[in-house]
DSSP file (Angstrom, degrees, kcal/mol; ACC not computed):
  #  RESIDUE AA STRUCTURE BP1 BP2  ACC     N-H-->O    O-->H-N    N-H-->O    O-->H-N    TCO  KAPPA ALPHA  PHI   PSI    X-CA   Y-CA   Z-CA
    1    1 A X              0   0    0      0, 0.0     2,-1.0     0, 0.0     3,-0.1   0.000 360.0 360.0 360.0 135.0    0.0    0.0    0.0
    2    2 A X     >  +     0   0    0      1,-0.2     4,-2.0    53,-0.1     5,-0.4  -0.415 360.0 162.4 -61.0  42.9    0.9    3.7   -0.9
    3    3 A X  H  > S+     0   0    0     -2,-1.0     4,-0.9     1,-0.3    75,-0.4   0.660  77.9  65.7 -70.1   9.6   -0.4    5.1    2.5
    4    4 A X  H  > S+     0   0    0      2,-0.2     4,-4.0     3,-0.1     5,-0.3   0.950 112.4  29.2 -60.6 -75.5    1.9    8.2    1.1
    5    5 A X  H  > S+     0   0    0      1,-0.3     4,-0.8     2,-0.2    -2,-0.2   0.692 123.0  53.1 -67.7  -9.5   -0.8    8.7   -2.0
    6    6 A X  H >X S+     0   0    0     -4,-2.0     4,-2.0     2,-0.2     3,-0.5   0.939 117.3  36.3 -93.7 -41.9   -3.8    7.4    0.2
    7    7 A X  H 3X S+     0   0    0     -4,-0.9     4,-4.2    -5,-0.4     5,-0.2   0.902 115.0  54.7 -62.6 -60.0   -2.9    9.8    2.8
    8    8 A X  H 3X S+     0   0    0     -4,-4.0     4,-1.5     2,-0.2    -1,-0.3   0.795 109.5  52.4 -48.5 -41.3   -1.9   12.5    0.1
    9    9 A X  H <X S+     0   0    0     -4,-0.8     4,-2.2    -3,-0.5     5,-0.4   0.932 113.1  38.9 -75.3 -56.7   -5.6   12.0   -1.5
   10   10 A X  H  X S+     0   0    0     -4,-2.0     4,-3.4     1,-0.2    -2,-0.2   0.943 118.0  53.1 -64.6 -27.3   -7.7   12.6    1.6
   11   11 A X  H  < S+     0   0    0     -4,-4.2     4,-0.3     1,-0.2    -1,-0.2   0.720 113.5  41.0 -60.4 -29.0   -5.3   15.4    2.6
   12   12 A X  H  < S+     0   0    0     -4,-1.5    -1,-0.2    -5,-0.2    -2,-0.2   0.559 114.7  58.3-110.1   3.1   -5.6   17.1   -0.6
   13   13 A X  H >< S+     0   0    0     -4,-2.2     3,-1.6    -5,-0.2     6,-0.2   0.903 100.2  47.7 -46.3 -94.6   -9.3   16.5   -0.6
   14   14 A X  T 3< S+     0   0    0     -4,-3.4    -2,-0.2    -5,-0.4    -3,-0.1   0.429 101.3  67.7 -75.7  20.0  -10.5   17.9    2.2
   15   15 A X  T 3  S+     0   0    0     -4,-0.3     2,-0.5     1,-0.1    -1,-0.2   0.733  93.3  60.8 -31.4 -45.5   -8.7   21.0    1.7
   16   16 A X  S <> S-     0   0    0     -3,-1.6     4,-0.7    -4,-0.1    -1,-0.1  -0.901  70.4-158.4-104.1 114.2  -10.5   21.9   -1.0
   17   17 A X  H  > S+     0   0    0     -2,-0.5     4,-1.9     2,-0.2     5,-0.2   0.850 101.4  54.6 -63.7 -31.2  -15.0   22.5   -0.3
   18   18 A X  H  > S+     0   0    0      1,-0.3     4,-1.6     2,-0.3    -1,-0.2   0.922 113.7  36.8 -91.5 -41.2  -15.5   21.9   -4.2
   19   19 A X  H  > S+     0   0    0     -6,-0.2     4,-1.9     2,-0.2    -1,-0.3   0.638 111.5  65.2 -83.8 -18.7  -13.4   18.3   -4.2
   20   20 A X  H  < S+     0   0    0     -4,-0.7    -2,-0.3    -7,-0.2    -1,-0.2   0.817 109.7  35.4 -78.9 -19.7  -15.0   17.7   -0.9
   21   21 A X  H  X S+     0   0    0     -4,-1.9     4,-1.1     2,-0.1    -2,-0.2   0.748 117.6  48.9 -91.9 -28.3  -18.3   17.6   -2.6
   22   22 A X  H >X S+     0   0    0     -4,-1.6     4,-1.1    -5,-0.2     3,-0.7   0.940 107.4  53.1 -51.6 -47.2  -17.4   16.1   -5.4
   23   23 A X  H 3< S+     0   0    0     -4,-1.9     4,-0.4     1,-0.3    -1,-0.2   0.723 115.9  44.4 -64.9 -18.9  -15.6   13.4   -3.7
   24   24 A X  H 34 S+     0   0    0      1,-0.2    -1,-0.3     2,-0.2    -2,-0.2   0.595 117.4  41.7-110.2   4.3  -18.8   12.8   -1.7
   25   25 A X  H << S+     0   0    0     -4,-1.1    -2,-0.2    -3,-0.7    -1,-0.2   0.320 139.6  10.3 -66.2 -14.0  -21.3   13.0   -4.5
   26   26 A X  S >X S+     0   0    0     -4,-1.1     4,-2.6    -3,-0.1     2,-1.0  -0.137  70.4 163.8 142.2  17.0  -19.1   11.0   -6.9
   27   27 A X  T 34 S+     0   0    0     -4,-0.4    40,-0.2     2,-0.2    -4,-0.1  -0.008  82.2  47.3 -80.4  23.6  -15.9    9.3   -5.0
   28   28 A X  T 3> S+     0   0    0     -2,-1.0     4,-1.4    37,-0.1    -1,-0.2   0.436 114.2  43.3-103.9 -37.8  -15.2    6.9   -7.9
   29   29 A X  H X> S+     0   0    0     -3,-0.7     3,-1.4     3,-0.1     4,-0.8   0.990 118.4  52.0 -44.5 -71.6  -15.4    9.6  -10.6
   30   30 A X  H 3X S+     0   0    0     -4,-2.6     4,-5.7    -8,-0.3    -3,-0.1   0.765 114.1  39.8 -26.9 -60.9  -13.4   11.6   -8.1
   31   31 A X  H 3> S+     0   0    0     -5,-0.2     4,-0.8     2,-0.2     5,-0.4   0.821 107.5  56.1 -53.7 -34.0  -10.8    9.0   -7.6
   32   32 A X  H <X S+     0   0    0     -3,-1.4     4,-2.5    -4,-1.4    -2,-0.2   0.868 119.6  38.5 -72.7 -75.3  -10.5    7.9  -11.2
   33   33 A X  H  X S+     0   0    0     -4,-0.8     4,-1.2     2,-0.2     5,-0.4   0.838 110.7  58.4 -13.2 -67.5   -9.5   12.3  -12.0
   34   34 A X  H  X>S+     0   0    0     -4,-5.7     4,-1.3     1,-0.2     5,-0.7   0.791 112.9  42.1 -50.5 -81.9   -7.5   12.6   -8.7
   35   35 A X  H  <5S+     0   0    0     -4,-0.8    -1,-0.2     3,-0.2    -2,-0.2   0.528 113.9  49.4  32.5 -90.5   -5.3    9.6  -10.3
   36   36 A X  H  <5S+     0   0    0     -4,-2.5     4,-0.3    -5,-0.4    -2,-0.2   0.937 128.3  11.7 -60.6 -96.2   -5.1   10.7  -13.4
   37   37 A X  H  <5S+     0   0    0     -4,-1.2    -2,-0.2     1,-0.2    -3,-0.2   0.077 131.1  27.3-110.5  -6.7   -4.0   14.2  -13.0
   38   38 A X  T ><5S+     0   0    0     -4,-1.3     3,-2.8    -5,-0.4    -3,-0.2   0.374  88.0  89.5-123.2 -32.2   -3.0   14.9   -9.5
   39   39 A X  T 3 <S+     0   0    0     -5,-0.7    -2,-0.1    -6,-0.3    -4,-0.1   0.834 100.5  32.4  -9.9 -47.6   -1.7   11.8   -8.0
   40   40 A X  T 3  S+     0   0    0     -4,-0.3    11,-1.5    -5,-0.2     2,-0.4   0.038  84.1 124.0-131.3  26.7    2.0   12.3   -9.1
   41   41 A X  B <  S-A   50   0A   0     -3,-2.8     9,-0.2     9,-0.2     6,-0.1  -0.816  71.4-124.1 -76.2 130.7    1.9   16.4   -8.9
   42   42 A X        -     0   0    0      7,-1.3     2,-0.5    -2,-0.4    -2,-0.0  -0.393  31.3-113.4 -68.4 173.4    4.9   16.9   -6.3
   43   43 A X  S    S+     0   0    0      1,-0.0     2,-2.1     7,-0.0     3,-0.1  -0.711  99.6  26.5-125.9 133.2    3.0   19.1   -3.3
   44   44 A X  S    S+     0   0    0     -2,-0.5    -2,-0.1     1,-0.2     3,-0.0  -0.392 106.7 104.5  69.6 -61.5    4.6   22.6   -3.4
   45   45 A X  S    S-     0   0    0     -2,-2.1    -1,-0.2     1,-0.1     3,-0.0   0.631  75.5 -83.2 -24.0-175.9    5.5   22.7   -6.6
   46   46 A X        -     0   0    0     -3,-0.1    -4,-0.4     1,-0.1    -1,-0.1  -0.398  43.7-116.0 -82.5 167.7    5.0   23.9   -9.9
   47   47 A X  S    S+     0   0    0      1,-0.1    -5,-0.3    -6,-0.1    -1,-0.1   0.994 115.0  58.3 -49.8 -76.1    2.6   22.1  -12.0
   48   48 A X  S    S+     0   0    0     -7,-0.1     2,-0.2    -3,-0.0    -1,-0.1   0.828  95.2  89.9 -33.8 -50.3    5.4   20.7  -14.8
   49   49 A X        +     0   0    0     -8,-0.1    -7,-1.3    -7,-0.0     2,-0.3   0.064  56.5 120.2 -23.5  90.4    6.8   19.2  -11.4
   50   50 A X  B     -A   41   0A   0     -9,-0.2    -9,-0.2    -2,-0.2     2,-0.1  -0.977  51.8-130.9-156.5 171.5    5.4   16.0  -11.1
   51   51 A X        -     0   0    0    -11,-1.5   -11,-0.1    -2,-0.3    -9,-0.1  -0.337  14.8-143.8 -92.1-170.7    6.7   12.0  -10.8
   52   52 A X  S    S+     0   0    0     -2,-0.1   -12,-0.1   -13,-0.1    -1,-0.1   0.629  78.3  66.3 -96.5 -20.5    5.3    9.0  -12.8
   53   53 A X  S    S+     0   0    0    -13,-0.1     2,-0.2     2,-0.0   -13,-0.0   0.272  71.3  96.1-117.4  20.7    5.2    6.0  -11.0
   54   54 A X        +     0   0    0    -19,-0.1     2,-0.2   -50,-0.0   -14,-0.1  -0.697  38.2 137.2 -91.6 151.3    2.2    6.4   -7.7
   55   55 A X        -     0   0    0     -2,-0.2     2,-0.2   -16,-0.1   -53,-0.1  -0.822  53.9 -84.1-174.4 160.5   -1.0    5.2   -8.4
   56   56 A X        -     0   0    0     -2,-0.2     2,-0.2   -51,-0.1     3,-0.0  -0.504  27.2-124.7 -88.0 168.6   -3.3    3.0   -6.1
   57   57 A X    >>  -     0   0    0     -2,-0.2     4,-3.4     1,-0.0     3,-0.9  -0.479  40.4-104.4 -86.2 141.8   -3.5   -0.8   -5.5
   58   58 A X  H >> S+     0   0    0      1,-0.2     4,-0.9    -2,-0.2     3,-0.6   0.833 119.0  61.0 -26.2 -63.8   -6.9   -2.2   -6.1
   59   59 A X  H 34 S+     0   0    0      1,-0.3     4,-0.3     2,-0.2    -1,-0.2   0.623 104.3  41.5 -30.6 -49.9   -7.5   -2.3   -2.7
   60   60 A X  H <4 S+     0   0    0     -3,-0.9     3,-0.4     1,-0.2     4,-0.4   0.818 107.8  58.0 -82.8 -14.7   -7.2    1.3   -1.7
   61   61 A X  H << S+     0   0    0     -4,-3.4    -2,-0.2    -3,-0.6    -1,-0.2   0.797 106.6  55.8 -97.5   4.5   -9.1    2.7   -4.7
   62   62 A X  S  < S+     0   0    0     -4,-0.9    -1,-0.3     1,-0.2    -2,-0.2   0.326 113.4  40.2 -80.1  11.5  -12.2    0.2   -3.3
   63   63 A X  S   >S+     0   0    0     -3,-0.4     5,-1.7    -4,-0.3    -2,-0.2   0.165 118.6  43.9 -77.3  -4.6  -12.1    1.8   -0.2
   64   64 A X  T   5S+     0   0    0     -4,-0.4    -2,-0.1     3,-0.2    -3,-0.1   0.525 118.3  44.9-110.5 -11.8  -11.6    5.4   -1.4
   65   65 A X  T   5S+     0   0    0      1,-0.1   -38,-0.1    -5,-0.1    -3,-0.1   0.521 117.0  46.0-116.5  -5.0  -14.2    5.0   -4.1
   66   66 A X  T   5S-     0   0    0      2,-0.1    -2,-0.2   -38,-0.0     3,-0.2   0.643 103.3-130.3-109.7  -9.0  -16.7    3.1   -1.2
   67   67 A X  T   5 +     0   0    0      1,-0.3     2,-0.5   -40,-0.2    -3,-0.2   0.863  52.8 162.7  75.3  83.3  -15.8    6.2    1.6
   68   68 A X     >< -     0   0    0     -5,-1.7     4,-0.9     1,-0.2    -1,-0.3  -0.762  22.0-176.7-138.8 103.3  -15.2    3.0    3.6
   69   69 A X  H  > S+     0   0    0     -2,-0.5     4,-2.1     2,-0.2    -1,-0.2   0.666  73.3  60.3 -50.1 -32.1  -13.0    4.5    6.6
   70   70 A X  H  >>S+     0   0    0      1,-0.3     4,-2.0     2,-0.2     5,-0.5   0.951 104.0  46.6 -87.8 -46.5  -12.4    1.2    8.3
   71   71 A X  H  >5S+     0   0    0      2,-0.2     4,-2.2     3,-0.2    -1,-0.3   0.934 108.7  55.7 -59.7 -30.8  -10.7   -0.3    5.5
   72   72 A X  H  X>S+     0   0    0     -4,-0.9     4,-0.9     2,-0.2     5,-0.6   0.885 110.5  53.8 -55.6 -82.4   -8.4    3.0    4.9
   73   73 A X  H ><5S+     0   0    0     -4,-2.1     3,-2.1     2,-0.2    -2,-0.2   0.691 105.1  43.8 -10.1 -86.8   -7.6    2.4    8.4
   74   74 A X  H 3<5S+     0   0    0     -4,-2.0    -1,-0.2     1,-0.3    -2,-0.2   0.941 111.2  60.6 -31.1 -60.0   -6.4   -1.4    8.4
   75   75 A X  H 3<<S-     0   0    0     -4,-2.2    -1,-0.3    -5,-0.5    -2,-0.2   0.796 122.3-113.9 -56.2 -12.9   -4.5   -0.3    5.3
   76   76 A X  T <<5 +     0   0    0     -3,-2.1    -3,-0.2    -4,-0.9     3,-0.1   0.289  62.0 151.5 115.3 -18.3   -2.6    2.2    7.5
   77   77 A X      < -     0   0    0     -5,-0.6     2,-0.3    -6,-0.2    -1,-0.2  -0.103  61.2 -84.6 -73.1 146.8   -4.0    5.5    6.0
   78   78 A X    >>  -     0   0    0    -75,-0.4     3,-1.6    40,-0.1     4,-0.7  -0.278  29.8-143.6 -44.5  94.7   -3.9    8.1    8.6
   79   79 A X  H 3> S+     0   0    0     -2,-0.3     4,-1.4     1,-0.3     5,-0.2   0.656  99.5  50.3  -9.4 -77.9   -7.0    8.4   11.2
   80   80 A X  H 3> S+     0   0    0      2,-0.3     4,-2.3     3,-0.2    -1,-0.3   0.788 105.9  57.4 -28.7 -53.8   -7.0   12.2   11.5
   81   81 A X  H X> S+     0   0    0     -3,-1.6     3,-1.9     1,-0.2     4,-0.8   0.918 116.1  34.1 -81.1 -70.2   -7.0   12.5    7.8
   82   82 A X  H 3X S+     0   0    0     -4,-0.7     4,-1.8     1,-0.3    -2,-0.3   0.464 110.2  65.0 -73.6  -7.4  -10.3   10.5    7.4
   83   83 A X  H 3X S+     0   0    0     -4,-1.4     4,-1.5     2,-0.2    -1,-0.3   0.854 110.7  32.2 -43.4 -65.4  -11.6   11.6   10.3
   84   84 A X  H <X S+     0   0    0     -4,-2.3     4,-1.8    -3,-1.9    -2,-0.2   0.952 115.5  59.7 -93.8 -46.8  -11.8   15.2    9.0
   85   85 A X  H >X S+     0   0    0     -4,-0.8     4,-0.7     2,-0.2     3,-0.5   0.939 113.6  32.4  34.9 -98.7  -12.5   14.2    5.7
   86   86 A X  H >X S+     0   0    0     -4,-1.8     4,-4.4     1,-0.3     3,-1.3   0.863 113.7  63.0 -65.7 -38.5  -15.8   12.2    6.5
   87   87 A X  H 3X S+     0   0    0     -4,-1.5     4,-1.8     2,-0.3     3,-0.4   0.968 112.3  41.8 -60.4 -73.0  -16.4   15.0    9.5
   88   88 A X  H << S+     0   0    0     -4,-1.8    -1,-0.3    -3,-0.5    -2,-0.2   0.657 126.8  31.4 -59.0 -17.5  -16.6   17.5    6.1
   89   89 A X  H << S+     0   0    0     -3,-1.3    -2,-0.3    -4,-0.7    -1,-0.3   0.470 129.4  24.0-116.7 -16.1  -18.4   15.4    4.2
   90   90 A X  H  < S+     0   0    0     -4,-4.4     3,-0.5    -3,-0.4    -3,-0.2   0.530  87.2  89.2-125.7   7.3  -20.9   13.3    6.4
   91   91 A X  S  < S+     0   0    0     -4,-1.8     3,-0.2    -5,-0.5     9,-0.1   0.479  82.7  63.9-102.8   8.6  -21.6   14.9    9.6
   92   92 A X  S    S+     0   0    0     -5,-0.3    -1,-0.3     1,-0.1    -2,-0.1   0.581  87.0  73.4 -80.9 -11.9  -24.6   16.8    8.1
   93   93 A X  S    S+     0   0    0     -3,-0.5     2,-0.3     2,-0.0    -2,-0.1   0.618  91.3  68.1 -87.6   0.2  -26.3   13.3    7.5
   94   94 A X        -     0   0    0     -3,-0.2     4,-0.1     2,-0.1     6,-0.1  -0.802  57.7-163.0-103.2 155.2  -27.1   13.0   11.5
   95   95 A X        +     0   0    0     -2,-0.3     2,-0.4     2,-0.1    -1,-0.1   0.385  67.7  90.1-111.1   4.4  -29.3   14.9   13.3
   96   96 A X  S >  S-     0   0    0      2,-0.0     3,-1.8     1,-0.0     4,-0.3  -0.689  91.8-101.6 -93.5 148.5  -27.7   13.8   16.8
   97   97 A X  T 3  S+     0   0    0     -2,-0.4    -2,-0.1     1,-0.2    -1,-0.0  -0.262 113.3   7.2 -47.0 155.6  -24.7   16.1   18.3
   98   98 A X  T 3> S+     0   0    0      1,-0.2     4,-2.7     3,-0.1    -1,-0.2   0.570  88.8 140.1  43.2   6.3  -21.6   13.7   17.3
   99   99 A X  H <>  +     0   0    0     -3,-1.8     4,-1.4     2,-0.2    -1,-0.2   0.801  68.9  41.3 -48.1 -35.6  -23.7   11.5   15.5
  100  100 A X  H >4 S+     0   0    0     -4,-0.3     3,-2.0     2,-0.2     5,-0.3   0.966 121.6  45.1 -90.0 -60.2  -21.2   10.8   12.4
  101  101 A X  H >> S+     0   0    0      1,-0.3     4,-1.8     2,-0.2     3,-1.0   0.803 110.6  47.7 -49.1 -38.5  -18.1   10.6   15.0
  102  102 A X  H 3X S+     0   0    0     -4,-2.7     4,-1.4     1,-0.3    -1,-0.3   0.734 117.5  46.7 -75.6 -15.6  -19.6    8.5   17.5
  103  103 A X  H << S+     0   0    0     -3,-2.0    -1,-0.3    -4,-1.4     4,-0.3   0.287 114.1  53.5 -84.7   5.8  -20.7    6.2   14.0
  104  104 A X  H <> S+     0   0    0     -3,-1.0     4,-0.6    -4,-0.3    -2,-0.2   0.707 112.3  35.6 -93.1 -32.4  -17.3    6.6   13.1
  105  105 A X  H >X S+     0   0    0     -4,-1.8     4,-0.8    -5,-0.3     3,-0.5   0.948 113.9  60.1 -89.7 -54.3  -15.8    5.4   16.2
  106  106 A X  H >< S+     0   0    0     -4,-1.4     3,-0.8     1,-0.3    -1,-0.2   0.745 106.0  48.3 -95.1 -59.7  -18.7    2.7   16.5
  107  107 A X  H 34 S+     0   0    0      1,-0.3     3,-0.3    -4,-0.3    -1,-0.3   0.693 120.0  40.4 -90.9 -13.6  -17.5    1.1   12.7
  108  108 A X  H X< S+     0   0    0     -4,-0.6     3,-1.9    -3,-0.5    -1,-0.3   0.730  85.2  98.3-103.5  -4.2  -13.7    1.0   14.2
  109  109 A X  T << S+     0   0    0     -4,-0.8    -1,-0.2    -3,-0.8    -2,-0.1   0.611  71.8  67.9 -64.7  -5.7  -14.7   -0.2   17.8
  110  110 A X  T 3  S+     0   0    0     -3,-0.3    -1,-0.2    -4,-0.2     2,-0.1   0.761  87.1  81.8 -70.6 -21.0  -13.8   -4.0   16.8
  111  111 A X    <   -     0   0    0     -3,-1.9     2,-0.2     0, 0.0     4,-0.1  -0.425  59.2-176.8-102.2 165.4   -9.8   -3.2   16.5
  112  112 A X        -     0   0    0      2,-0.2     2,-0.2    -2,-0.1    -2,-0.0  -0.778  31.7 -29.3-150.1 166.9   -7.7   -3.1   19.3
  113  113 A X  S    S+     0   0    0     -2,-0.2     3,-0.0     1,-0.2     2,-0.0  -0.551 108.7  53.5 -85.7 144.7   -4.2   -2.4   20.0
  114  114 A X  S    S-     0   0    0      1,-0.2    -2,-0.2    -2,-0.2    -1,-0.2   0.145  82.6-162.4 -77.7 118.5   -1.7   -2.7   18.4
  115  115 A X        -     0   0    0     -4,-0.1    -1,-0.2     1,-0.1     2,-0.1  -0.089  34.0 -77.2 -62.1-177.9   -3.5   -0.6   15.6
  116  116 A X        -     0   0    0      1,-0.1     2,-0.3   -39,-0.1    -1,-0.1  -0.389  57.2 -96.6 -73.8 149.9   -2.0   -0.8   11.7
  117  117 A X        -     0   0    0     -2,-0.1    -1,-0.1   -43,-0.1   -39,-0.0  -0.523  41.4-179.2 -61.8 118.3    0.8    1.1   11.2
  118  118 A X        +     0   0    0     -2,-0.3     2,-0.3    -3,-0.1   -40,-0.1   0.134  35.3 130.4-127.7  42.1    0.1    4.6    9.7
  119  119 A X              0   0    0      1,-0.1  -116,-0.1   -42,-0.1    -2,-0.1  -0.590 360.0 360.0 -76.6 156.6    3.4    5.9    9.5
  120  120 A X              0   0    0     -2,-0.3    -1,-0.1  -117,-0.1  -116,-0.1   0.323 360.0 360.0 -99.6 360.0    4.1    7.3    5.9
């Protein structure tokens, strides 16, 4: 796993309101674009910057394209960043205070320490 580019997608995701709705109206379209055309832009650089060779594993881009947090997890990809992510994109769909965290926390409550590794 790339928890570099999986990390790198949700980070450079929610940044942005216009890819934070897209990505949650659309999050395979999203994914298949991000890919393509930002994936292997270097961060802080110029455009013409970029590498060739990231892309995702099957694995991550059916969890990225199914908003499926637990599985980002297991793969490693950083809490915090899906955290605030789904927070920007799902927490309008409860009507209880904390409703999306405490259903966030609720879908990860099976795993125990030691969690997956989410160093980059």
């Amino acid at each position: 796993m790339s928890k570099y580019l999986v990390n790198k997608f949700l980070f450079t995701i929610d940044r942005d309101h216009q890819l934070t709705e897209r990505y949650r109206e659309d999050p395979a379209g999203t994914l298949a674009w991000w890919e393509a055309e930002e994936a292997n832009r270097i961060l802080n650089c110029i455009a013409a910057e970029k590498s060739t060779w990231l892309s995702f594993t099957d694995e991550e881009r059916a969890a990225l394209a199914a908003h499926d947090h637990v599985s980002l997890f297991e793969l490693g990809a950083h809490p915090f960043l899906t955290l605030t992510l789904w927070i920007a994109m799902f927490e309008r769909d409860f009507s209880e205070p904390l409703g999306m965290q405490l259903d966030y926390a609720r879908k990860l409550s099976h795993l125990s320490t030691p969690y997956p590794d989410i160093t980059t």
